[in-house]
mmCIF file of the N, C-alpha and C atoms, coordinates in Angstrom:
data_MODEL
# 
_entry.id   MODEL 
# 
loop_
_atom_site.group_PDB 
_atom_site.id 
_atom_site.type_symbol 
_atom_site.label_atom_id 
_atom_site.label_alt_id 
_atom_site.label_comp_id 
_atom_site.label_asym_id 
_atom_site.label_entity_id 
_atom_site.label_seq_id 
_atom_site.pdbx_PDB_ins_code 
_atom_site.Cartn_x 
_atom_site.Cartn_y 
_atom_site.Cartn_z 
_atom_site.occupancy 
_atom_site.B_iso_or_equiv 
_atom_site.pdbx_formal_charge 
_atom_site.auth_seq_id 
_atom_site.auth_comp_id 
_atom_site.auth_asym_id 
_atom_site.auth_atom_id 
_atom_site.pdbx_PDB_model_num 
ATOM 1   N N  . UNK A 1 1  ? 0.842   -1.175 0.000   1.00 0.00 ? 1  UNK A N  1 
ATOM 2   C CA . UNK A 1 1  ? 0.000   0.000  0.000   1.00 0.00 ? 1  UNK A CA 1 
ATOM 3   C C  . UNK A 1 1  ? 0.886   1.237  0.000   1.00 0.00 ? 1  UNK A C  1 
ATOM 4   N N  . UNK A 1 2  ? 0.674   2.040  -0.708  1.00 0.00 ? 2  UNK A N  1 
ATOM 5   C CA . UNK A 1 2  ? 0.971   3.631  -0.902  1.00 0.00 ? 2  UNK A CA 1 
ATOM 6   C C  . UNK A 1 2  ? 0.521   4.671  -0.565  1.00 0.00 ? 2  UNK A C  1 
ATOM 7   N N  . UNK A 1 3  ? 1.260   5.400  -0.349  1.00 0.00 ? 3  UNK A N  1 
ATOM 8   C CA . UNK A 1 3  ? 0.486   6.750  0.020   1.00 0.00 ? 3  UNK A CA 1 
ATOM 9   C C  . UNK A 1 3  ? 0.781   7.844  -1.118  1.00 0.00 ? 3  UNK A C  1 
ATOM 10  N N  . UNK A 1 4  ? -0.506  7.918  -1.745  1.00 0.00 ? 4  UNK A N  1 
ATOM 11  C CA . UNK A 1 4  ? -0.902  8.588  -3.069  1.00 0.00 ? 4  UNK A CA 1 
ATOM 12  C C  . UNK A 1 4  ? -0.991  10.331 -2.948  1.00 0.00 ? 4  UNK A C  1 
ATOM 13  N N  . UNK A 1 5  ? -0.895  11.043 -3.274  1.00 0.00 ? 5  UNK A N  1 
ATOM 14  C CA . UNK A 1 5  ? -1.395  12.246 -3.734  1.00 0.00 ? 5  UNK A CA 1 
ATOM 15  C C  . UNK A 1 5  ? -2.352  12.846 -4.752  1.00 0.00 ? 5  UNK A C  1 
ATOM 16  N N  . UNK A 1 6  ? -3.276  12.782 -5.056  1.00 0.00 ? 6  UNK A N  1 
ATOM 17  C CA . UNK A 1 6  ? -3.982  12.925 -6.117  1.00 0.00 ? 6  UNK A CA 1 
ATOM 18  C C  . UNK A 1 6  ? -4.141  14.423 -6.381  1.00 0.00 ? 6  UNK A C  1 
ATOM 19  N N  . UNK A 1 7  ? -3.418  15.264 -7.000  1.00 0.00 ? 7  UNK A N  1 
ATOM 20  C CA . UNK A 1 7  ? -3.940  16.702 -7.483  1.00 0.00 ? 7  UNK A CA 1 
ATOM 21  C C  . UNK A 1 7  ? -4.961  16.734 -8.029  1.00 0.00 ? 7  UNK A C  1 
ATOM 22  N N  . UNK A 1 8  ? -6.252  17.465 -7.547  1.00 0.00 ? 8  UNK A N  1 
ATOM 23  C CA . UNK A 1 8  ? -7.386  17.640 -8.687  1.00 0.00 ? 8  UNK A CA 1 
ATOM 24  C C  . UNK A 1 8  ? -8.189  16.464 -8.315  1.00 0.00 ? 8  UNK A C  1 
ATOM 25  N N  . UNK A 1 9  ? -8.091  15.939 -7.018  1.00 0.00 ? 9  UNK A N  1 
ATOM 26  C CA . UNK A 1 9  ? -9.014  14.561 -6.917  1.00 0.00 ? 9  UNK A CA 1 
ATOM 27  C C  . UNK A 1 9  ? -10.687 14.828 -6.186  1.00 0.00 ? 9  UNK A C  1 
ATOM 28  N N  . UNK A 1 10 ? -10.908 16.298 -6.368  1.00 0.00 ? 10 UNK A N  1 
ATOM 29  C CA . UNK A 1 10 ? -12.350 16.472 -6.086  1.00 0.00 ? 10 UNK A CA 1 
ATOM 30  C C  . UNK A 1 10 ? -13.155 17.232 -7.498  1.00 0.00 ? 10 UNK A C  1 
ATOM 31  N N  . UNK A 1 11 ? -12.192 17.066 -8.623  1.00 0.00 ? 11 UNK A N  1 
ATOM 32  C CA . UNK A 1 11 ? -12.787 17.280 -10.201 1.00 0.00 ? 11 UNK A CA 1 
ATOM 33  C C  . UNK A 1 11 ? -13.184 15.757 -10.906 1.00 0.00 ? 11 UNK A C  1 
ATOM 34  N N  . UNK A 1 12 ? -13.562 15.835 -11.216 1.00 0.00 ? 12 UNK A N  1 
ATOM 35  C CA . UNK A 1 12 ? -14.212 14.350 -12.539 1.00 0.00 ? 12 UNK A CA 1 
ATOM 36  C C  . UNK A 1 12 ? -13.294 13.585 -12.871 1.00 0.00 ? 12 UNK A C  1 
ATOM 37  N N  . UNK A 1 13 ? -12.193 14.168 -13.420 1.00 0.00 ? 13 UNK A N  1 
ATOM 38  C CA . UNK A 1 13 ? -10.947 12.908 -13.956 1.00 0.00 ? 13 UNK A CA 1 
ATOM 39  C C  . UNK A 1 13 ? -10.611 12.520 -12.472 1.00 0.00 ? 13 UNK A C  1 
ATOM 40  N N  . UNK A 1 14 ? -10.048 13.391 -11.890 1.00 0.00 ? 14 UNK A N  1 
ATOM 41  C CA . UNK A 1 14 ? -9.484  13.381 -10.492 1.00 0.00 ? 14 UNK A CA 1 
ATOM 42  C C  . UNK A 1 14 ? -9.951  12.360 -9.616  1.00 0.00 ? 14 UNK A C  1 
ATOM 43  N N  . UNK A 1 15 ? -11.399 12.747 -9.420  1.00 0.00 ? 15 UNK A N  1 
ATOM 44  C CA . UNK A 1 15 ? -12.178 11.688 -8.603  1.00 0.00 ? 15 UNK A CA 1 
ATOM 45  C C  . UNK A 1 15 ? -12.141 10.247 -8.865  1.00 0.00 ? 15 UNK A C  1 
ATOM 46  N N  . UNK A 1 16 ? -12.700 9.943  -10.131 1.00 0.00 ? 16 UNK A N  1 
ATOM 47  C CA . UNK A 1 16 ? -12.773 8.730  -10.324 1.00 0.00 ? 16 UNK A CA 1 
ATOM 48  C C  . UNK A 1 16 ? -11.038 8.078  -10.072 1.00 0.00 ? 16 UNK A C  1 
ATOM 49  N N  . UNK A 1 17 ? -9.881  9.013  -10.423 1.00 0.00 ? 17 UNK A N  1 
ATOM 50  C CA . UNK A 1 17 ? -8.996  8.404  -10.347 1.00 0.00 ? 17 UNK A CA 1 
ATOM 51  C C  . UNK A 1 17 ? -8.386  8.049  -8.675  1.00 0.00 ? 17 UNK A C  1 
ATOM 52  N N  . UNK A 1 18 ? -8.557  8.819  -7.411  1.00 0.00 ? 18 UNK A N  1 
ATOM 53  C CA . UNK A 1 18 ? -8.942  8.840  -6.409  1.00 0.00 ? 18 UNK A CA 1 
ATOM 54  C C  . UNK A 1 18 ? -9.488  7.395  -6.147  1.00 0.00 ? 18 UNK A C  1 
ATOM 55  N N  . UNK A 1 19 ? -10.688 7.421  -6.839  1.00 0.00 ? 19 UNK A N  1 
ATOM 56  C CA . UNK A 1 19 ? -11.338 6.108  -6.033  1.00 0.00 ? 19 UNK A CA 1 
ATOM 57  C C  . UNK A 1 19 ? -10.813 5.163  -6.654  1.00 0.00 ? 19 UNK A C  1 
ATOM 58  N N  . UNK A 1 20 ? -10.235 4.590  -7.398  1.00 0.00 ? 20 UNK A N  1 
ATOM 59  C CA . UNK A 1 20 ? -9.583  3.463  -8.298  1.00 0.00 ? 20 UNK A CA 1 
ATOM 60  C C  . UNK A 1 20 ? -8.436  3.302  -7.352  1.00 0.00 ? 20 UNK A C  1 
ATOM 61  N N  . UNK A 1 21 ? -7.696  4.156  -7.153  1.00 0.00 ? 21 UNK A N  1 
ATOM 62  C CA . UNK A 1 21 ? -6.677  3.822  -6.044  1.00 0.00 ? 21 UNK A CA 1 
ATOM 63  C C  . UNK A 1 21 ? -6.984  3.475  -4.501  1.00 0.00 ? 21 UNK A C  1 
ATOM 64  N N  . UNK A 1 22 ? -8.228  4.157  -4.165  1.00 0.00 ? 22 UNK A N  1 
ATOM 65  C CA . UNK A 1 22 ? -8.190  3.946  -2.799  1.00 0.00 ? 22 UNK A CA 1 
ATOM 66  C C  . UNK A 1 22 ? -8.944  2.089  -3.050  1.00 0.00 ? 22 UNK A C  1 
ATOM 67  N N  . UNK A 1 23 ? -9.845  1.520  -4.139  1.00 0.00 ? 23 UNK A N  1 
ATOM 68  C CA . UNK A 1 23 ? -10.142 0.218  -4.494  1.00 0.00 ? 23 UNK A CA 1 
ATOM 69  C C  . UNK A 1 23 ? -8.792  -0.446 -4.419  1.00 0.00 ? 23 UNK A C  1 
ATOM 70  N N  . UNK A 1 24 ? -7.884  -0.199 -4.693  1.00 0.00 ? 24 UNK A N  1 
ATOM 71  C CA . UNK A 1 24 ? -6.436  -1.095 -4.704  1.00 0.00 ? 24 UNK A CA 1 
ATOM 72  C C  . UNK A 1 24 ? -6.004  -0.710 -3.539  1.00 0.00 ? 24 UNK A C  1 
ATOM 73  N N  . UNK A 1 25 ? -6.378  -0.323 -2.690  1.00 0.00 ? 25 UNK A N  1 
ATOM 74  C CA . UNK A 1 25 ? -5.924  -0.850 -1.296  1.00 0.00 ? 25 UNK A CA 1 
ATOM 75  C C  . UNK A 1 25 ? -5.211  0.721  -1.003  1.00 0.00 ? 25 UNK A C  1 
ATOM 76  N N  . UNK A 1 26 ? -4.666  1.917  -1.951  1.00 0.00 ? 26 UNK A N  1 
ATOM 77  C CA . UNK A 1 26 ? -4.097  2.741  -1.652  1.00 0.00 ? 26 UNK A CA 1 
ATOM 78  C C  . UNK A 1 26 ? -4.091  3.592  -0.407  1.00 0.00 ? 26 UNK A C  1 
ATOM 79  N N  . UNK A 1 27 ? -3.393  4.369  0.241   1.00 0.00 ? 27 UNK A N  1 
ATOM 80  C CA . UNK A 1 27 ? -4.178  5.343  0.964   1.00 0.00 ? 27 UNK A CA 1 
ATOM 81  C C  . UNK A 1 27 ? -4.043  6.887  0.516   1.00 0.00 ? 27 UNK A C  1 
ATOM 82  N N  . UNK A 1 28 ? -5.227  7.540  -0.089  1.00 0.00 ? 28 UNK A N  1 
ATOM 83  C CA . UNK A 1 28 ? -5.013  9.006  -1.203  1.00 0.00 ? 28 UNK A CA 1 
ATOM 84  C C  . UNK A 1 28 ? -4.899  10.100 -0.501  1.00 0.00 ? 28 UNK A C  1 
ATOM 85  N N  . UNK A 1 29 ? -4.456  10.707 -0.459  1.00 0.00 ? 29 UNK A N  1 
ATOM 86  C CA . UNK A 1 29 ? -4.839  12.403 -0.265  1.00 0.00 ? 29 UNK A CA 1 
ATOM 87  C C  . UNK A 1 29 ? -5.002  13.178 -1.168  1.00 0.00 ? 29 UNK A C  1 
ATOM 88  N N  . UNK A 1 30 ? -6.193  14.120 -0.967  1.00 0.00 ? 30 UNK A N  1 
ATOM 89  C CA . UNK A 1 30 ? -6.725  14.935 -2.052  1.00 0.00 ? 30 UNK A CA 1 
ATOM 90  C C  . UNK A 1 30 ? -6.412  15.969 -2.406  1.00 0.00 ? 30 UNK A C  1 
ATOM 91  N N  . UNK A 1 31 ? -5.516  16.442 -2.736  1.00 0.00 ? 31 UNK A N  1 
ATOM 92  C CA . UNK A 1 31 ? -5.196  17.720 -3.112  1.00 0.00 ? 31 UNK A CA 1 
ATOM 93  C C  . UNK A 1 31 ? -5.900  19.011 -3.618  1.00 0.00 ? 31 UNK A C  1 
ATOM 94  N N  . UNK A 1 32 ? -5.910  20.435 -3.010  1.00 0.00 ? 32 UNK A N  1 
ATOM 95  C CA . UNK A 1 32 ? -6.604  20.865 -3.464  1.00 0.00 ? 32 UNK A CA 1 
ATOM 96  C C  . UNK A 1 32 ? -6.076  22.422 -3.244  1.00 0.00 ? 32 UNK A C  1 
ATOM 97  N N  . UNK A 1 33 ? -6.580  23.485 -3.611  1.00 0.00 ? 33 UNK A N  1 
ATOM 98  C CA . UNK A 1 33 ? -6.178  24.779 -3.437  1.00 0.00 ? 33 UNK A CA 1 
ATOM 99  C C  . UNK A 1 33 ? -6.243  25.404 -2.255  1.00 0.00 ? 33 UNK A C  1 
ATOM 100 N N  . UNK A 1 34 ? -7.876  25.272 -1.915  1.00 0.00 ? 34 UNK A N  1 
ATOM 101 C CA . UNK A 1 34 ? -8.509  25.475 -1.052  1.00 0.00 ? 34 UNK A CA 1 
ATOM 102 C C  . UNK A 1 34 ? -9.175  24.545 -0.064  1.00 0.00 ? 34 UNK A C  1 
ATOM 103 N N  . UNK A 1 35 ? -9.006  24.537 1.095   1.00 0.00 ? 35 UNK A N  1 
ATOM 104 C CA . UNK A 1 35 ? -9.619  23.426 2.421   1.00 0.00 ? 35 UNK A CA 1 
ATOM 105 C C  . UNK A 1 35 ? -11.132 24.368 2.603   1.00 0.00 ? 35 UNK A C  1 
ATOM 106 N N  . UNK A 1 36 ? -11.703 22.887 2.260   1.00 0.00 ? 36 UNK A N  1 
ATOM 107 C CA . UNK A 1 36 ? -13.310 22.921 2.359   1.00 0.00 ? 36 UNK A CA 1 
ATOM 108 C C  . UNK A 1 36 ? -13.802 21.802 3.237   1.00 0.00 ? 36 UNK A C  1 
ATOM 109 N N  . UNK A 1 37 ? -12.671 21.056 4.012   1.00 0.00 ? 37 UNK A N  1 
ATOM 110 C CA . UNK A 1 37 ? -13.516 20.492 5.301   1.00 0.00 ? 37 UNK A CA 1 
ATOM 111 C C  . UNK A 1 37 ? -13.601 18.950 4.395   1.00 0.00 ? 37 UNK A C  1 
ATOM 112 N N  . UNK A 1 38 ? -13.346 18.535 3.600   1.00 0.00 ? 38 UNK A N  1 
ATOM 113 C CA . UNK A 1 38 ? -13.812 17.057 3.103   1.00 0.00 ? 38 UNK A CA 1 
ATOM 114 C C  . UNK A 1 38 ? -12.841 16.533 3.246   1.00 0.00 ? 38 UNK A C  1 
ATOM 115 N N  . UNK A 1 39 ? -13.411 15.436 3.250   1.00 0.00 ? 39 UNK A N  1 
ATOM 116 C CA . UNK A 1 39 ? -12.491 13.750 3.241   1.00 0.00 ? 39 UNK A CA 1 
ATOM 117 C C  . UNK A 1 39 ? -10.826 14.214 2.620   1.00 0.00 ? 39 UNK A C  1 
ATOM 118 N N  . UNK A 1 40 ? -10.200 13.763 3.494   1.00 0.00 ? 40 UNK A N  1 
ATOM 119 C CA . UNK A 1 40 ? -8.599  13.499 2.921   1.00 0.00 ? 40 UNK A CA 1 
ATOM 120 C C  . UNK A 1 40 ? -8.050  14.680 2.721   1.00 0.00 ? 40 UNK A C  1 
ATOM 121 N N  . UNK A 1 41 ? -8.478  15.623 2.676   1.00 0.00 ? 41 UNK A N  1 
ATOM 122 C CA . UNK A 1 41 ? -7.820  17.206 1.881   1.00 0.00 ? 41 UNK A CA 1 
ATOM 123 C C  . UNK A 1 41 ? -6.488  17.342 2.628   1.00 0.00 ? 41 UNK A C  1 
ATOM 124 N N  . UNK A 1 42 ? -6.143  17.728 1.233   1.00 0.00 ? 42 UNK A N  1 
ATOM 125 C CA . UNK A 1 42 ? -3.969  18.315 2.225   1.00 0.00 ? 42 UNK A CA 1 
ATOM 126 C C  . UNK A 1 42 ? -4.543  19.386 0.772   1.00 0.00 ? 42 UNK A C  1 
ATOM 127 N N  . UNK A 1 43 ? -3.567  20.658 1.534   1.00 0.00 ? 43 UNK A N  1 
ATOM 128 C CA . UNK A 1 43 ? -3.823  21.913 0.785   1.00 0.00 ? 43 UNK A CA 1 
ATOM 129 C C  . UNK A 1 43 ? -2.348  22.203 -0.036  1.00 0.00 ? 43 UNK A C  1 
ATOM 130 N N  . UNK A 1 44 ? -2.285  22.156 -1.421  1.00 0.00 ? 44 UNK A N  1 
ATOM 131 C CA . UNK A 1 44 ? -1.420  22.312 -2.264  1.00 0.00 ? 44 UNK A CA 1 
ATOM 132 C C  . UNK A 1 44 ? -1.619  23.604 -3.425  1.00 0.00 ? 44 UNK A C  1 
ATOM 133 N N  . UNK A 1 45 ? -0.958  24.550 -3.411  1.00 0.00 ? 45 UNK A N  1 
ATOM 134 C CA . UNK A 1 45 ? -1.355  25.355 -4.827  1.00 0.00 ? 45 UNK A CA 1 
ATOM 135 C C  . UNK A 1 45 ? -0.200  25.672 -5.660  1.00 0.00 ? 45 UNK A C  1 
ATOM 136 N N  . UNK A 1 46 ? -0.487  25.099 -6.948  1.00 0.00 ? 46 UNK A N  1 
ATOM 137 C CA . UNK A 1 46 ? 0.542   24.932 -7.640  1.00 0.00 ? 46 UNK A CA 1 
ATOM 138 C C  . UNK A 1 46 ? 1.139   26.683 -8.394  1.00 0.00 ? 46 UNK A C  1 
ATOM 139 N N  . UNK A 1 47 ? 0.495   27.706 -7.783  1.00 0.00 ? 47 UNK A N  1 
ATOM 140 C CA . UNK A 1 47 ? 0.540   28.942 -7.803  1.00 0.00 ? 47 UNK A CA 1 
ATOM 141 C C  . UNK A 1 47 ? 1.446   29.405 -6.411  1.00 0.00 ? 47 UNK A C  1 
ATOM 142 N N  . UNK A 1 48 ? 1.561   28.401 -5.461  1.00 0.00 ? 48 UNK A N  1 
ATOM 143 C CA . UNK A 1 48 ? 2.003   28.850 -4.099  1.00 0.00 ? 48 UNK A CA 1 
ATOM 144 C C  . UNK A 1 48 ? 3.638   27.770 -3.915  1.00 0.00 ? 48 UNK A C  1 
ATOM 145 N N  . UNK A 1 49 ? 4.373   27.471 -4.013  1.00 0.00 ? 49 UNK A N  1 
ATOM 146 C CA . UNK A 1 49 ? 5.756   26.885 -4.104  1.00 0.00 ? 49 UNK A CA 1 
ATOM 147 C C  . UNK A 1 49 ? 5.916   26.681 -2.558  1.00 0.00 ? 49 UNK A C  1 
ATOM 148 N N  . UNK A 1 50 ? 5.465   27.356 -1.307  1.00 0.00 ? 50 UNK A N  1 
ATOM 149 C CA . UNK A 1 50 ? 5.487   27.125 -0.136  1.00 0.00 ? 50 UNK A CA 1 
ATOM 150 C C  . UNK A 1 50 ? 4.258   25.960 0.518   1.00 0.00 ? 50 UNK A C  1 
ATOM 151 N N  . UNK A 1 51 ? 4.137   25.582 -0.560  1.00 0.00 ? 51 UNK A N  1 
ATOM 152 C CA . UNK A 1 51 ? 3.283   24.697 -0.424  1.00 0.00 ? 51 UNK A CA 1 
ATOM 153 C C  . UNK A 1 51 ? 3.419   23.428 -0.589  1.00 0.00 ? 51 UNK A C  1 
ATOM 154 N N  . UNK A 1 52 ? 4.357   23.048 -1.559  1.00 0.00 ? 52 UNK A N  1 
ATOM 155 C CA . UNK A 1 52 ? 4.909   22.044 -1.823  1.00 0.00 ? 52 UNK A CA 1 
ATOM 156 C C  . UNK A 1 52 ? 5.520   21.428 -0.781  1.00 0.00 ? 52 UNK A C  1 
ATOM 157 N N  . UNK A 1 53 ? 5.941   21.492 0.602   1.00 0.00 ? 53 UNK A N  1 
ATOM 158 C CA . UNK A 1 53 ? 6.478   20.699 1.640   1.00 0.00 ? 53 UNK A CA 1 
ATOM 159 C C  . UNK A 1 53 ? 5.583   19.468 1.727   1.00 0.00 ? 53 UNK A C  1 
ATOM 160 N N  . UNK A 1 54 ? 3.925   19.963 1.615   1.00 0.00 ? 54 UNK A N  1 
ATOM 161 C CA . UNK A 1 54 ? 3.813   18.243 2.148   1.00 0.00 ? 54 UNK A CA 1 
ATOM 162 C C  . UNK A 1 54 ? 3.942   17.574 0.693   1.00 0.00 ? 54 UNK A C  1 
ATOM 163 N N  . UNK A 1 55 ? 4.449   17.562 0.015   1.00 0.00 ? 55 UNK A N  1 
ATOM 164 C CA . UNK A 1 55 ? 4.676   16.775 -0.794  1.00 0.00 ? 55 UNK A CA 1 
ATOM 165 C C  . UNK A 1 55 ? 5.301   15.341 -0.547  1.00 0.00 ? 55 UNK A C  1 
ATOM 166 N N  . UNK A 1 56 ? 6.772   15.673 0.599   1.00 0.00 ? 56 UNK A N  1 
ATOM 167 C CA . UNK A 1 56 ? 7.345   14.752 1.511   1.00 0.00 ? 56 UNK A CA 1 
ATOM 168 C C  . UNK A 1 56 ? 6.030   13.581 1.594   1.00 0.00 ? 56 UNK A C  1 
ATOM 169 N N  . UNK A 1 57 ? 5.261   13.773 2.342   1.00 0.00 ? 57 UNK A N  1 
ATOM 170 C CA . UNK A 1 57 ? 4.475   12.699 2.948   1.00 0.00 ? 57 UNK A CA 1 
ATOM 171 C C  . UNK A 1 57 ? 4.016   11.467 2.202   1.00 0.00 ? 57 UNK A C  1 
ATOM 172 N N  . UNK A 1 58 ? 4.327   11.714 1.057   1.00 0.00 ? 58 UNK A N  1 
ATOM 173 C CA . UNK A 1 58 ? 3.602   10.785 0.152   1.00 0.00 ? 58 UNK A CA 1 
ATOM 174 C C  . UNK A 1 58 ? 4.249   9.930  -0.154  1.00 0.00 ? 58 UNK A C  1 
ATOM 175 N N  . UNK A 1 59 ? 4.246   8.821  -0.777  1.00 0.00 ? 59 UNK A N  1 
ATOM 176 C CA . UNK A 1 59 ? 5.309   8.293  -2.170  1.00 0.00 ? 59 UNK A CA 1 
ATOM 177 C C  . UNK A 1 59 ? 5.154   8.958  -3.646  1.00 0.00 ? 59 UNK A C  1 
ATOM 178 N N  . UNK A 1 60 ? 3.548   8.910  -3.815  1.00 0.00 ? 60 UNK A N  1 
ATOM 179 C CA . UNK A 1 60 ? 3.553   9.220  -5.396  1.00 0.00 ? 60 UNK A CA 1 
ATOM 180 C C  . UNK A 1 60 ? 2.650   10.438 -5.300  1.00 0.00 ? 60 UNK A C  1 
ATOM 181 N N  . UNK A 1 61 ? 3.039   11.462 -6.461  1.00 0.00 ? 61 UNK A N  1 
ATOM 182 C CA . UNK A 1 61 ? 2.231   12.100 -6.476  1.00 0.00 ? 61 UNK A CA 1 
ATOM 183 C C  . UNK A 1 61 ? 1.218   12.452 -8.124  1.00 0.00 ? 61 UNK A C  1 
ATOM 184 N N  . UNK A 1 62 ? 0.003   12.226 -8.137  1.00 0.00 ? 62 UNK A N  1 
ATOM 185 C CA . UNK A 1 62 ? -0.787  12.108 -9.609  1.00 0.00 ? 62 UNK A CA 1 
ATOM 186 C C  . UNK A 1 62 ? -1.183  13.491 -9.845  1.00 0.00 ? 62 UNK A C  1 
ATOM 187 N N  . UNK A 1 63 ? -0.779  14.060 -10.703 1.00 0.00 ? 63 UNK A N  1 
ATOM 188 C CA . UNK A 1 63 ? -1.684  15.406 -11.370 1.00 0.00 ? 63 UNK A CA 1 
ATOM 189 C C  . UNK A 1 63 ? -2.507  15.181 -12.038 1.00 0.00 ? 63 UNK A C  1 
ATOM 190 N N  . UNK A 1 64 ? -3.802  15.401 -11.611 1.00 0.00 ? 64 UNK A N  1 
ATOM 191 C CA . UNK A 1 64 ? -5.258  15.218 -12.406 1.00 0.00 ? 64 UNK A CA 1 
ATOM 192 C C  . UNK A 1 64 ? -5.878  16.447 -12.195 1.00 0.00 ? 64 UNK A C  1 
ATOM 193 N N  . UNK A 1 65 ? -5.219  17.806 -12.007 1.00 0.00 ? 65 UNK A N  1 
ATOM 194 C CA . UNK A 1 65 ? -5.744  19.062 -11.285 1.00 0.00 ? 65 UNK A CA 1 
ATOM 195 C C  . UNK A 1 65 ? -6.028  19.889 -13.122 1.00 0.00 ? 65 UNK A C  1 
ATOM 196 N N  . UNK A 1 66 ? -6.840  20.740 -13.367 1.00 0.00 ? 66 UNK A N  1 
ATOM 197 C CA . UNK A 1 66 ? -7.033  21.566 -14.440 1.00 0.00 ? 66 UNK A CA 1 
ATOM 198 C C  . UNK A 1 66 ? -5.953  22.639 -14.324 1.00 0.00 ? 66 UNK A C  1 
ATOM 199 N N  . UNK A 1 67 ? -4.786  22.534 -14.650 1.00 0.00 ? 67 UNK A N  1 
ATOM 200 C CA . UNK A 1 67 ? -3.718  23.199 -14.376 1.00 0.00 ? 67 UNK A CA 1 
ATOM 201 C C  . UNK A 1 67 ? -3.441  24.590 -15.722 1.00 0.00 ? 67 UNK A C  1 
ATOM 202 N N  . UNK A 1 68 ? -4.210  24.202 -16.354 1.00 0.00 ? 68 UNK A N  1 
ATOM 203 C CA . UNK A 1 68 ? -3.918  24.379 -17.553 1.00 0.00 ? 68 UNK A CA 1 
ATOM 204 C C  . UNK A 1 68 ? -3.596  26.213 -17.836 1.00 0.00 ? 68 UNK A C  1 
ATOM 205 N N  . UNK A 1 69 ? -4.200  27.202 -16.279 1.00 0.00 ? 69 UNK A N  1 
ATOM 206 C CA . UNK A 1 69 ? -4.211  28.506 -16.265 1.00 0.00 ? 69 UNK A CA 1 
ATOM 207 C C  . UNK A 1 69 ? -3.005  28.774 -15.489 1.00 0.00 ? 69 UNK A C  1 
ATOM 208 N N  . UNK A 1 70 ? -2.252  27.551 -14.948 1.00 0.00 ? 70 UNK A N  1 
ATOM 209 C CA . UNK A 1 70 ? -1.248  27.586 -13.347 1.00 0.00 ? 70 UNK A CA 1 
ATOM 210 C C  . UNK A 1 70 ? -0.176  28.186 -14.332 1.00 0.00 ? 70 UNK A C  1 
ATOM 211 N N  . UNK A 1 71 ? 1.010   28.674 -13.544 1.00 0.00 ? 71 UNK A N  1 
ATOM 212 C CA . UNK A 1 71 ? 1.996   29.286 -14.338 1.00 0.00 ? 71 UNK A CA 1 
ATOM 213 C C  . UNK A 1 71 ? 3.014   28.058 -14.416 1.00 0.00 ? 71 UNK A C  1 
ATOM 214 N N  . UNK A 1 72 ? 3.770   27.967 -15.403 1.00 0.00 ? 72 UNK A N  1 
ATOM 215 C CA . UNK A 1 72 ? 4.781   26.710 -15.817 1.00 0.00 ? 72 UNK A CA 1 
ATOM 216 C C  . UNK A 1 72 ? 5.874   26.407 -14.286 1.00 0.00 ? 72 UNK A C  1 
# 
């Protein structure tokens, strides 16, 4: 078992990919911009670089986040 990161795991691709891992036994955390109180949330913004520490905690980390406005 792993400890996952899922960026973007409370959007549509995200989610379903979320639950496919936590079915294989994973354990996920949800990544997200903003903390809204739900299941699993660790707060990451790929606009914020001081944010990236808990990255540590994980093994893997999945980008499934709509990044597509974030700066390179």
């Amino acid at each position: 078992m792993s400890r996952i990161l899922v960026l973007g795991a409370f959007g549509f691709y995200g989610s379903k990919v979320a639950q496919a891992l936590r079915v294989r036994g994973h354990e996920v955390g949800c990544g997200t911009r903003t903390l809204r109180g739900r299941e699993a949330e660790v707060r990451v913004d790929l606009d914020a670089p001081d944010s990236f520490a808990v990255l540590r905690e994980f093994d893997v980390v999945v980008n499934c986040s709509d990044s597509v406005n974030a700066q390179p």
